[in-house]
C-alpha positions in Angstrom: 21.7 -37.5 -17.3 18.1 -37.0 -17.4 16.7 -36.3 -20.4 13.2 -33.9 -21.3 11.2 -34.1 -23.7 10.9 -30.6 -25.7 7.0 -31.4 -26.2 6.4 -32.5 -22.3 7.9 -29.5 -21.4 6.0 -26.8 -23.6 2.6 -28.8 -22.2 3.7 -28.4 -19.0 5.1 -24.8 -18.7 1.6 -23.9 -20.9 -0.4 -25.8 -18.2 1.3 -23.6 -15.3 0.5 -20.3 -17.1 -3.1 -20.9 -17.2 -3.1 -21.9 -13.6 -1.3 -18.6 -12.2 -3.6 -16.9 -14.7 -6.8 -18.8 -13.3 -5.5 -17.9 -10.0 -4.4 -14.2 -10.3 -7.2 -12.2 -7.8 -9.6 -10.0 -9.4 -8.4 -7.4 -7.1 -5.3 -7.1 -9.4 -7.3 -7.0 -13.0 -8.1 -3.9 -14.3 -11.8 -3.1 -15.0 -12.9 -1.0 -17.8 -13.2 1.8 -14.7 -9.7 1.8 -14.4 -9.1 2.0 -18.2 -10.7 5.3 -17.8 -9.1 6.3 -14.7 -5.9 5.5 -16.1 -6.7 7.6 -19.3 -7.5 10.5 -16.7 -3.8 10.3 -15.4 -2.1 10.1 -18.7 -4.5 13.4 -19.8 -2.6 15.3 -16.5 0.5 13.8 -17.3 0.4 16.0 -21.2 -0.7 18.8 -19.8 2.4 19.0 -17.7 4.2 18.5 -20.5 2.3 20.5 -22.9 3.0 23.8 -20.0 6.4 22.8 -20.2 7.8 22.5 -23.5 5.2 25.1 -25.2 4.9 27.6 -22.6 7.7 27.4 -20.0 10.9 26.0 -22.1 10.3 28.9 -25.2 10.4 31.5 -22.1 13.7 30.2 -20.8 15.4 30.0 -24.1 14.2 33.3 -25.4 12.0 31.8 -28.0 8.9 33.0 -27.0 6.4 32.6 -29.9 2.8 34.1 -28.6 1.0 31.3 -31.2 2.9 28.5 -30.1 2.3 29.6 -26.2 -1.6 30.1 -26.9 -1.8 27.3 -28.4 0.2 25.1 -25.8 -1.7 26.4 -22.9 -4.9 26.0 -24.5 -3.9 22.3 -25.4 -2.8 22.2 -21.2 -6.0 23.1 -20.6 -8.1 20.8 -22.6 -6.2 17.7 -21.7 -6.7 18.7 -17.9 -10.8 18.7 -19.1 -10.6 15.9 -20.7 -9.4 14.2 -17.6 -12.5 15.2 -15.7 -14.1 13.7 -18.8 -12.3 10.7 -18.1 -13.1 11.3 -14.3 -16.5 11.7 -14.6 -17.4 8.4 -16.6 -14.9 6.2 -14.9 -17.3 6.6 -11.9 -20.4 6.2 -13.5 -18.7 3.1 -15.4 -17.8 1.7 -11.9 -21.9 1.9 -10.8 -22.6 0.1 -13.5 -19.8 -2.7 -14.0 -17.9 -4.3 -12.0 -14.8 -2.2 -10.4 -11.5 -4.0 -9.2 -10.3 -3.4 -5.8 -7.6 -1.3 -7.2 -10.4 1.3 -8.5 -10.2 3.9 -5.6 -6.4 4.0 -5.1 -6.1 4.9 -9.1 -8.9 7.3 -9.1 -6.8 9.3 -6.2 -3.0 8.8 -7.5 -4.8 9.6 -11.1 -7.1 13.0 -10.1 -4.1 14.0 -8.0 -2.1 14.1 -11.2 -5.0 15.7 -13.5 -6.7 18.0 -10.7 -3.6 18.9 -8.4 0.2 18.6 -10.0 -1.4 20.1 -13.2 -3.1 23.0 -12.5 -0.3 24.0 -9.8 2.4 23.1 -12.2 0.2 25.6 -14.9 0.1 28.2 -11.6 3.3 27.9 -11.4 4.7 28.8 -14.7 2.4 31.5 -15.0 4.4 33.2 -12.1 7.2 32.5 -14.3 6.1 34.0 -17.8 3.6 36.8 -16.7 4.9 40.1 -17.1 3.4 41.3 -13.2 3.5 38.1 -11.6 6.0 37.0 -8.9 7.7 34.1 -9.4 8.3 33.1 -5.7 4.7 33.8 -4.6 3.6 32.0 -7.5 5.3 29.4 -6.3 3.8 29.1 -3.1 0.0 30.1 -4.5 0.8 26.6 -6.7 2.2 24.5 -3.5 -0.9 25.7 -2.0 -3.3 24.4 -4.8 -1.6 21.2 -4.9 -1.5 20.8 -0.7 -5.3 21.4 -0.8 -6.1 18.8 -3.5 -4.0 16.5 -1.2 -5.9 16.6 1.8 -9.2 17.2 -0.2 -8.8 13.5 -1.9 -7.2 12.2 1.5 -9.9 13.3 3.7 -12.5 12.1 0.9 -11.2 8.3 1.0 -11.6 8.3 5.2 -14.8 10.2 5.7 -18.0 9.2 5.1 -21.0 11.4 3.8 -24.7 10.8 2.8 -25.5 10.1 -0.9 -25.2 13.1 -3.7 -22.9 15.5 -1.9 -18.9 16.0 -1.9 -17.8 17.8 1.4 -15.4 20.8 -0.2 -15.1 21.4 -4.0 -14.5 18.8 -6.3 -11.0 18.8 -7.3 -11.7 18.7 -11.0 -13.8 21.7 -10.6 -11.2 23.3 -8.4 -8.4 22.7 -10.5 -10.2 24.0 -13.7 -11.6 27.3 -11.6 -8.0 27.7 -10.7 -6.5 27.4 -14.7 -9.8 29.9 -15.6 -8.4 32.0 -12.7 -4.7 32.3 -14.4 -6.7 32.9 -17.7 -9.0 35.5 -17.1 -5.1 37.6 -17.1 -6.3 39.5 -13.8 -4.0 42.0 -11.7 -1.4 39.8 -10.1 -2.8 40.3 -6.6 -6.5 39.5 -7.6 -5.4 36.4 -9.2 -3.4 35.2 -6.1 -6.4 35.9 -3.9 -8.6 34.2 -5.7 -6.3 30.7 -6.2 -6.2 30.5 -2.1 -10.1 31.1 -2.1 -9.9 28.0 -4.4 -7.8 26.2 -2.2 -9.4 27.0 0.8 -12.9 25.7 -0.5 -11.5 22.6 -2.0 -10.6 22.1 1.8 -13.7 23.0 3.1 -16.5 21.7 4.2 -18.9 23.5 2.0 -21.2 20.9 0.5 -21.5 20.0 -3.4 -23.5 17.9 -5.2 -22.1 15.0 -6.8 -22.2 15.5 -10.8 -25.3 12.7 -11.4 -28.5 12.6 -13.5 -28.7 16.0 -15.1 -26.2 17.4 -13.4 -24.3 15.2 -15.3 -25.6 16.0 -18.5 -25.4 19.6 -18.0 -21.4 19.2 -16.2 -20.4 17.1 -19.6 -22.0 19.6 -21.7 -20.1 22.4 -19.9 -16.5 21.2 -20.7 -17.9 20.2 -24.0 -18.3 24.0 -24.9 -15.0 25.1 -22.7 -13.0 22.9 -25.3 -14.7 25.1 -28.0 -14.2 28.1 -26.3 -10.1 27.3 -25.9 -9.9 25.9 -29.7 -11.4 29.2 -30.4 -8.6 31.2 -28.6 -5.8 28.8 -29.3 -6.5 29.3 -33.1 -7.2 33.0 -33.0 -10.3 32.8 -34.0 -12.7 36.3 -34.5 -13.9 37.4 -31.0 -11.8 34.2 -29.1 -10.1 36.0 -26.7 -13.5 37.4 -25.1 -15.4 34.2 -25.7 -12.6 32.8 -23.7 -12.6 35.6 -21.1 -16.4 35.0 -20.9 -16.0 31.3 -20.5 -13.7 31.5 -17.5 -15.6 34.5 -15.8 -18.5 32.0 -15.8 -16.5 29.6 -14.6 -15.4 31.4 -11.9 -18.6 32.8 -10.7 -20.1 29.1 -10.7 -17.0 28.4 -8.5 -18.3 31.4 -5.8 -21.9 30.7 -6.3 -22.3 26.9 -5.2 -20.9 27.1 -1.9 -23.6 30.7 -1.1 -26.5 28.8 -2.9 -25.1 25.7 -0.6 -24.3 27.6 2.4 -28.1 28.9 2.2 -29.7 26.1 2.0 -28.7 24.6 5.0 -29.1 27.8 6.6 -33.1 26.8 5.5 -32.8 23.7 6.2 -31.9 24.8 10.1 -34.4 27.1 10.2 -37.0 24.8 9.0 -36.1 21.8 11.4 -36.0 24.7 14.5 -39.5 25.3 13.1 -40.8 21.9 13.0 -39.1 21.0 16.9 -40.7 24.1 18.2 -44.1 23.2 17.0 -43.5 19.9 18.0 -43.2 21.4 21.6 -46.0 23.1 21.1 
């Protein structure tokens, strides 16, 4: 019978761990990148459950409580920015440090969660508790949303554009137009419209600039004050339901705005290079 010795054995086992550990690829390490990227996901997993068991479950069970609902949605709402938050520095942490190979594949399976399950989960419960809404066409407005975030994020990891620009609307921005949408508490019919607009830019390919430098400044500074505006509303405060409907009118104007004020400049910037060729000619 061969016999171990207890303190051989704890050297050696010990000596093994650090080896697999020494060896284990960077690709399989999780930068501080995807800390952040990962905080994004769990933000879009609580505001799935925040729709659900303060807004949609109280509907079903007849225990409707308009507080507890305002203050769910808003809570829904504010985790879903705080994901772009979390979206937003996760990149800029990736410039800067070093990023594991793992970094894209979370930042997709993550902003799918925040920016496409979310809001057309929130879509579609909103079909369930408005009082004009229809439930089946709700239902389909929110399989829409979530399709287009889908191919949005698909056809942004296989297609490759110049610095600065996003080809369609950003799916944080789209899926935070889409919630201000549902909030602005619009005609049934206008709201629908106005989700498949959504969709259909996210799918686009309107151009957009990519949130750096002061754009980023001013983007951050933006959801700071929409988390003020929904605290506001949430707690009832004097004058919160208009600064709310003000917030997401503005939100949803930026939403139409960008893609004319893009649309026009390259219009220009066609105009400009015909110019220049037919001088050239000349």
């Amino acid at each position: 019978m061969t016999v171990i010795d207890p303190d051989t054995s704890a050297s050696w086992v010990t000596k093994a761990d650090d080896d697999e550990e020494d060896e284990m690829p960077l690709s399989t390490r999780l930068s501080i990148a995807d800390t952040l990227t990962l905080g994004n996901a769990t933000c879009g997993f609580l505001a799935v459950y925040f729709t659900t068991t303060g807004v949609l479950i109280p509907h079903l069970t007849g225990n409707e409580d308009g507080g507890m609902a305002r203050h769910s949605a808003a809570s829904a709402v504010i985790l879903m920015l705080l994901a772009s938050v979390f979206d937003l520095f996760d990149g800029l942490v990736a410039r800067k440090l070093r990023s594991s190979a793992m970094g894209a594949e979370l930042d997709n399976l993550s902003d799918l969660i925040s920016f496409g399950l979310a809001p057309a989960y929130f879509v579609a419960v909103w079909g369930m508790v408005a009082s004009d809404a229809h439930e089946r066409v709700s239902v389909v407005a929110a399989v829409v949303v979530l399709l287009a975030v889908v191919l949005r994020l698909a056809r942004f990891s296989c297609v490759t554009l110049r610095d600065g620009i996003f080809q369609g609307m950003p799916s944080p921005f789209g899926a935070l137009t889409v919630v201000s949408i549902v909030l602005l508490g619009l005609p049934f019919l206008p709201t629908l419209l106005a989700i498949f607009g959504v969709a259909w830019l996210m799918v686009s390919r309107v151009e957009y600039p990519k949130p750096q430098g002061r754009l980023a400044i001013a983007m951050l500074s933006w959801i700071v004050l929409s988390m003020g505006l929904l605290a506001a509303w949430a707690f009832d405060a004097p004058g919160g339901e208009l600064v709310l409907q003000t917030g997401c009118a503005l939100q949803v104007v930026l939403g139409a705005v960008i893609p004319l004020f893009a649309t026009a400049r390259r219009v220009n910037t066609f105009r400009d290079n015909r110019r220049e060729a037919r001088a050239a000619q000349s």
